[in-house]
C-alpha positions, 0 to 999 in steps of 0.5 A: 634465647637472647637475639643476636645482632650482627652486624653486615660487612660493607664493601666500599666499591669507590677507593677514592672516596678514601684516597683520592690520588695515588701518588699524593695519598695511597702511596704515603698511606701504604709506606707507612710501617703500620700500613707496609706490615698488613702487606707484608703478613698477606704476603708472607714477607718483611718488607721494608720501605727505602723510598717512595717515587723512586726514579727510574730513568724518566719515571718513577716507581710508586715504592722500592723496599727490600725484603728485611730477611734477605736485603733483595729488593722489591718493588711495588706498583699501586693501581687504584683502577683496573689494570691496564697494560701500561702498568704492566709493562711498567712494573717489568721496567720497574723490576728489571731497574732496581734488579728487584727479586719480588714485583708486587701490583696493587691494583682495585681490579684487574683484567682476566688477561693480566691476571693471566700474564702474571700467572704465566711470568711466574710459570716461565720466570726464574725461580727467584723471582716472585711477581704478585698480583694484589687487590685492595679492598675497603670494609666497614660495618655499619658506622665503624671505622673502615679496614683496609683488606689485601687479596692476592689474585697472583702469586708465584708457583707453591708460594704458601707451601714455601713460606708455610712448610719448609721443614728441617729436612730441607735445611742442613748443617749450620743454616738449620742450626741457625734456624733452630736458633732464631725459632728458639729466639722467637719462642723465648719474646713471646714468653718475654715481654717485648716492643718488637713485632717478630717475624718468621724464623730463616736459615740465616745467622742474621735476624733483623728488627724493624725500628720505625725507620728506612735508613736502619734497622737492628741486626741480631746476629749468631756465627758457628764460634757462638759469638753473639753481636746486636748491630744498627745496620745501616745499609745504604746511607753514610750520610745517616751514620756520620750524623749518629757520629756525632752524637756518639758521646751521647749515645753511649752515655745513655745506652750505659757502654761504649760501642763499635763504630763500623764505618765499613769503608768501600761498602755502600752499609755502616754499622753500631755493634755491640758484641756480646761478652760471652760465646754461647754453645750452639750444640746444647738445648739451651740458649735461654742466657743468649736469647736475654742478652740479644732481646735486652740489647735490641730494647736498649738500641731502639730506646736510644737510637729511635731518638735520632732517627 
């Protein structure tokens, strides 16, 4: 039997060995995409950066973000010590100033008796607010190059059970129609080749790609006519919109048609659309024609618009 040589899993105990300062290091490397999308899969939710050192009154807020399936905001507070109260009371400040839905600590450690307040904030708090407690961790093996791990300590009551085992029984009507519809759509990218990291199916007529940028996203959207749209959704930023404006000449020579340009007057959001030329029959089995014109038009958008972004 030949020996087997494995390796030992090291923890690296000094976190500023690798991020020496919070604000200037750990807070850009956690909002990076690459970086925020670890978080996001341990968490269970797509978060999407807006801004780091977000003010809040005469302080500032290590990330503000939303949650990509429900445009609520979050927050996250970074701690590379063990906590301590004042950032507890921090990420309450913090929450209540941006009305955030999710509150997440990241901390090297932590104090039994903040761990114990979190759990007890979930217990007692409204059902839709979510505080997590979230330790980060470094690993490397032997001269590898070293990982970066996220171990929830805190999180709200039946957290897993919500996200992982909702079942079409809870969902009626045309929100688990349109459940159906995006988990249809999910099956058919990954039997497709695609440049998009998928997320979770929800009961939504709304389904939302990340292009690498705070300011937009694309925005596939189904309603009960079976009228299909994919959109650039631009949520918070007209300034953003008036400079793709500009280019609009260009952008429709290359993307190949002309497109809606939504200004959305009296809303904070603008938007691109494209709506498609053809209504699809939301009570058959097969949706295959839909789901290829919305996965071909989301590539089409990012190509053209990642360029301007």
């Amino acid at each position: 039997m030949n020996d087997i040589k494995l390796g030992v899993l090291e923890k690296i105990n000094d976190l500023r060995t690798i991020w020496k300062n919070e604000e200037y290091d750990f807070t850009p490397w956690l909002a990076k995409e690459k970086n925020i999308k670890l978080l996001s899969e341990e968490l269970g939710i797509p978060i999407k950066v807006l801004k780091i050192e977000a003010p809040v009154g005469k302080y500032s807020l290590d990330i503000l973000a939303i949650n990509e399936d429900t445009n609520e905001n979050i927050i996250i507070e970074n701690q590379l010590e063990i906590t301590n109260h004042d950032h507890l009371g921090k990420i309450l400040v913090y929450g209540a100033g941006y009305d955030a839905k999710t509150i997440i600590w990241i901390v090297k450690d932590y104090n039994e008796e903040h761990k114990q307040a979190i759990d007890w904030m979930n217990e007692h708090s409204d059902d839709n607010i979510n505080l997590f407690l979230v330790k980060i961790e470094l690993f490397k093996i032997g001269e590898s190059a070293i990982a970066p791990h996220f171990e929830i300590v805190c999180q709200p009551n039946d957290w897993t059970k919500i996200i992982r085992t909702q079942t079409d029984s809870e969902i009626t009507g045309m929100r688990l129609t349109d459940l159906r519809f995006w988990q249809g759509f999910n099956d058919y990218c990954l039997t497709n080749k695609t440049t998009f990291s998928l997320r979770k199916a929800q009961p939504h007529h709304w389904y939302s790609l990340a292009i690498g940028s705070s300011d937009c996203h694309i925005s596939l959207t189904v309603i009960k006519s079976g009228e299909i749209a994919c959109s650039l959704w631009i949520r918070d930023n007209k300034d953003f919109y008036n400079k793709l404006l500009s280019y609009k000449d260009e952008i429709e020579k290359e993307i190949g048609y002309p497109l809606i340009w939504d200004y959305k007057e009296g809303s904070k959001a603008s938007s691109i659309d494209v709506k498609c030329d053809f209504k699809i029959d939301l009570t058959s089995n097969d949706f295959s024609a839909g789901y290829k014109w919305l996965l071909t038009k989301a590539e089409e958008y990012k190509r053209v618009f990642k360029k301007y972004i």
